[in-house]
C-alpha positions as CSV (number, residue, x, y, z in Angstrom):
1,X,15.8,7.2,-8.7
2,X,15.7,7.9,-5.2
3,X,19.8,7.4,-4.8
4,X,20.6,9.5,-7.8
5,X,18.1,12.1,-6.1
6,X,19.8,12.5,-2.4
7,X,22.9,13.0,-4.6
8,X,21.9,15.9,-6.7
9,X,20.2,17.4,-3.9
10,X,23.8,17.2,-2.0
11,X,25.3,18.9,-5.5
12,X,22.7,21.1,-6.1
13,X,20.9,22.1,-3.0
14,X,17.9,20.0,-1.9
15,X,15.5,23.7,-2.1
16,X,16.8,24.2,-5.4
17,X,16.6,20.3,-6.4
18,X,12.9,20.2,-4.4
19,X,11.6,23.3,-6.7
20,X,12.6,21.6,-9.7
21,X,11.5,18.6,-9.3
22,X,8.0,20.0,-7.6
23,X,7.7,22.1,-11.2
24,X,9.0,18.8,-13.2
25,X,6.5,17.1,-11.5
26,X,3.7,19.6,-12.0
27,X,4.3,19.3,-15.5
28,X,4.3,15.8,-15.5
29,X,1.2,15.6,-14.0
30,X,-0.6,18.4,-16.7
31,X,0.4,15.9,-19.5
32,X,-0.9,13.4,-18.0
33,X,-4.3,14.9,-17.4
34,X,-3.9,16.1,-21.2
35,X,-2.8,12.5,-22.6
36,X,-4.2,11.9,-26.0
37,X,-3.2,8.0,-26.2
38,X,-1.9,5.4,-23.9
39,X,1.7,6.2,-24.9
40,X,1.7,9.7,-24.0
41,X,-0.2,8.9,-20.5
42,X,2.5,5.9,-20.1
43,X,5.7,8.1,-20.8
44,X,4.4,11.5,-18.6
45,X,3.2,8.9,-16.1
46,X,6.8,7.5,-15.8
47,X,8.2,11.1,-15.5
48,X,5.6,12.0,-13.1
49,X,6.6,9.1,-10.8
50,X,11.0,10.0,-11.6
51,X,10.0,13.4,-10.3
52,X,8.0,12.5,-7.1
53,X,11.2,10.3,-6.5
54,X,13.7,13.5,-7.1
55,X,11.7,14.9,-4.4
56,X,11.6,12.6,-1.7
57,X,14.9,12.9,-1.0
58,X,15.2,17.0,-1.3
59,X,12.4,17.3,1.1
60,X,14.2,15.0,3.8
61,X,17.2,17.1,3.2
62,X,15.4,20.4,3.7
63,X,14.2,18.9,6.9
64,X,17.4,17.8,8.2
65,X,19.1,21.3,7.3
66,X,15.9,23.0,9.0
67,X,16.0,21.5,12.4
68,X,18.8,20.6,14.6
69,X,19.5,17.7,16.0
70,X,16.8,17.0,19.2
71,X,13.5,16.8,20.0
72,X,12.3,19.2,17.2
73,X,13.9,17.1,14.5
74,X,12.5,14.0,15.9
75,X,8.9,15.5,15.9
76,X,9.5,16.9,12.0
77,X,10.7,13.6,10.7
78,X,8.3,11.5,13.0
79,X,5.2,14.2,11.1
80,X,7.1,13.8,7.8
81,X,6.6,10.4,7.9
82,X,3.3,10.3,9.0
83,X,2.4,12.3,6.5
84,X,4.3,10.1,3.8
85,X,2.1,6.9,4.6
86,X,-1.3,9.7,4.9
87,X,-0.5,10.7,1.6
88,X,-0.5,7.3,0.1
89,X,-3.4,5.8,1.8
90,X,-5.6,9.1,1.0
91,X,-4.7,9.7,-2.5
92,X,-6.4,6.1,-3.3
93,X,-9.4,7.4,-1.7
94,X,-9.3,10.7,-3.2
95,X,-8.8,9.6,-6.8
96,X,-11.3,7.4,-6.2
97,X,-13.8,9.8,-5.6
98,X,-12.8,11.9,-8.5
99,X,-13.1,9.7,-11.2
100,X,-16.5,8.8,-9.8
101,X,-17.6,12.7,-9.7
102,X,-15.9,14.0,-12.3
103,X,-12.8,12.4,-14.9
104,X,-10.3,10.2,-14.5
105,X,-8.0,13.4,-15.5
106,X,-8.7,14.7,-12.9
107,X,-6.5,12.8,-10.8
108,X,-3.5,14.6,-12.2
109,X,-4.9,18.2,-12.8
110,X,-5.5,18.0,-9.2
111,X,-2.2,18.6,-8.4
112,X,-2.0,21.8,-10.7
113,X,-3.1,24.2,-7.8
114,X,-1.4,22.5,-4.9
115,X,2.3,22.4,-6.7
116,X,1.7,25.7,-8.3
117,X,1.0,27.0,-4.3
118,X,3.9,25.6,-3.0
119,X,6.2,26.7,-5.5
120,X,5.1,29.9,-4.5
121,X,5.6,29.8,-0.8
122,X,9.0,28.2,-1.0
123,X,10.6,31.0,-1.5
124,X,9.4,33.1,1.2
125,X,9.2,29.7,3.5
126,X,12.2,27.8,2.9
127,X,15.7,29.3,3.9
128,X,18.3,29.6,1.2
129,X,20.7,27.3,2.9
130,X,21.5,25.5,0.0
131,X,25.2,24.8,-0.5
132,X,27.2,27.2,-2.9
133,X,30.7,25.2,-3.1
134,X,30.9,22.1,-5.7
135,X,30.1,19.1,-4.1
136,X,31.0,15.3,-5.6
137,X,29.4,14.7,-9.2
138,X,26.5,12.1,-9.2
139,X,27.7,8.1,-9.6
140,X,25.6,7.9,-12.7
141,X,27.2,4.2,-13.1
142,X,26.2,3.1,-9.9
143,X,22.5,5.2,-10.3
144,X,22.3,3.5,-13.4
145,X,23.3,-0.1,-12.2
146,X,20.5,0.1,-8.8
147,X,17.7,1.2,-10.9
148,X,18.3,-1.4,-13.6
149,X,18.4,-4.2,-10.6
150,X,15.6,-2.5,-8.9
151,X,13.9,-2.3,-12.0
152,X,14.2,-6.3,-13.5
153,X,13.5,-7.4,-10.1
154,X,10.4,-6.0,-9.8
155,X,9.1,-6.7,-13.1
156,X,10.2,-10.2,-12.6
157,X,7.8,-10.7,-9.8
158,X,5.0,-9.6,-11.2
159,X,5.2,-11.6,-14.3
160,X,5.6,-14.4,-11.6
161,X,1.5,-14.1,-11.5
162,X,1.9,-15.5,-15.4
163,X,5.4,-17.4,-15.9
164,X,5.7,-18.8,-12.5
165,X,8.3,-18.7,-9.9
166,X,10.4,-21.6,-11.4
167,X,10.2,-20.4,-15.2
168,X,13.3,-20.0,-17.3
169,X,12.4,-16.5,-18.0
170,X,11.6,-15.5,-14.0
171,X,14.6,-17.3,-12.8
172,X,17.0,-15.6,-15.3
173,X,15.2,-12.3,-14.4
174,X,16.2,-12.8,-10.9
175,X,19.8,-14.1,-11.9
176,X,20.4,-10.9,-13.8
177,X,19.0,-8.6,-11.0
178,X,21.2,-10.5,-8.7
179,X,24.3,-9.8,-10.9
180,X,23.4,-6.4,-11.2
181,X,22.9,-5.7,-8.2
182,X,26.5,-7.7,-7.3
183,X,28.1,-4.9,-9.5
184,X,26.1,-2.0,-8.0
185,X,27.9,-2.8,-4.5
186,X,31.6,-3.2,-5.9
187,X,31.0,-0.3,-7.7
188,X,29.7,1.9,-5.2
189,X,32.9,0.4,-2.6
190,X,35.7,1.5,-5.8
191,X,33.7,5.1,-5.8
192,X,35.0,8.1,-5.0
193,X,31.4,9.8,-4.7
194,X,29.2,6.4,-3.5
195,X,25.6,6.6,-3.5
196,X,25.4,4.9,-0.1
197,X,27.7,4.5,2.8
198,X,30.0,1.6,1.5
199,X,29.1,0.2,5.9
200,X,25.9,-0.3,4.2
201,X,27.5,-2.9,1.4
């Protein structure tokens, strides 16, 4: 969801598309932390994880709209990044230390405050520089087509751990994602509105 999410940030804005996805992912998180059954923990986990990738892409775009190109861009993206792999390697720790001091739904309440703070400071933070002509419509057909490659490739290697690597069902898995993936790119070079520069195919 990543691709689809740099395109709607370029139709939409990326400080509109980075609020709603911020509150979508708030949301998310609050049913999580309320989940009554494994379904319902599955389905807002899922969401929770669609959101955090509609964001990814919104706040590089804010970024890249906030500072010119030079030496100040450089040091944002070089702290944005550094705070990317921070992030990941912390929130183990921290979740961690949660479920041992308090709940397991704690892990996702936790992030009740901090969203609901940064929604509120975007406003009076962020500039409104978001876009107000049309831009291309999203290539939901090539969207669709990466995530379904991305998606049975993945899951394909990690049933690997229980089918094996030369298994009907993991080589037919990785056939599929291949094919898939094969359609994605002539797609996206036949596009009028590509989710990728076609020099990347």
């Amino acid at each position: 969801f990543l691709l689809i999410g740099g395109r709607l940030a370029d139709r939409f804005g990326p400080r509109r598309m980075f609020t709603l996805a911020l509150a979508g992912f708030a949301i998310a998180s609050a049913v999580c932390g309320l989940a009554q059954d494994d379904g319902m923990l599955i389905a807002a986990r899922a969401a929770q994880g669609i959101m955090g990738a509609l964001l990814s892409p919104a706040a590089l775009a804010i970024l890249l709209a906030t500072y010119p190109e030079g030496p100040g861009r450089h040091k944002a993206l070089g702290a944005w990044a550094a705070l990317m792999g921070l992030g990941a390697a912390t929130g183990l720790l921290a979740g961690g230390v949660l479920v041992e001091i308090a709940d397991w739904r704690w892990i996702f309440l936790v992030n009740l405050p901090i969203a609901a703070a940064a929604l509120l400071a975007i406003p009076r933070i962020l500039p409104a520089f978001d876009a107000s002509t049309a831009r291309p419509a999203p290539n939901i057909a090539g969207a669709t087509l990466a995530t379904l490659s991305l998606l049975l490739l993945v899951f394909t290697v990690v049933e690997t751990e229980s089918e094996g690597w030369t298994s009907a069902r993991s080589l037919g898995g990785f056939a599929v994602a291949a094919v898939l993936a094969a359609i994605f790119a002539v797609t996206e070079r036949r596009s009028d509105s590509p989710l990728i520069p076609r020099e990347l195919l």
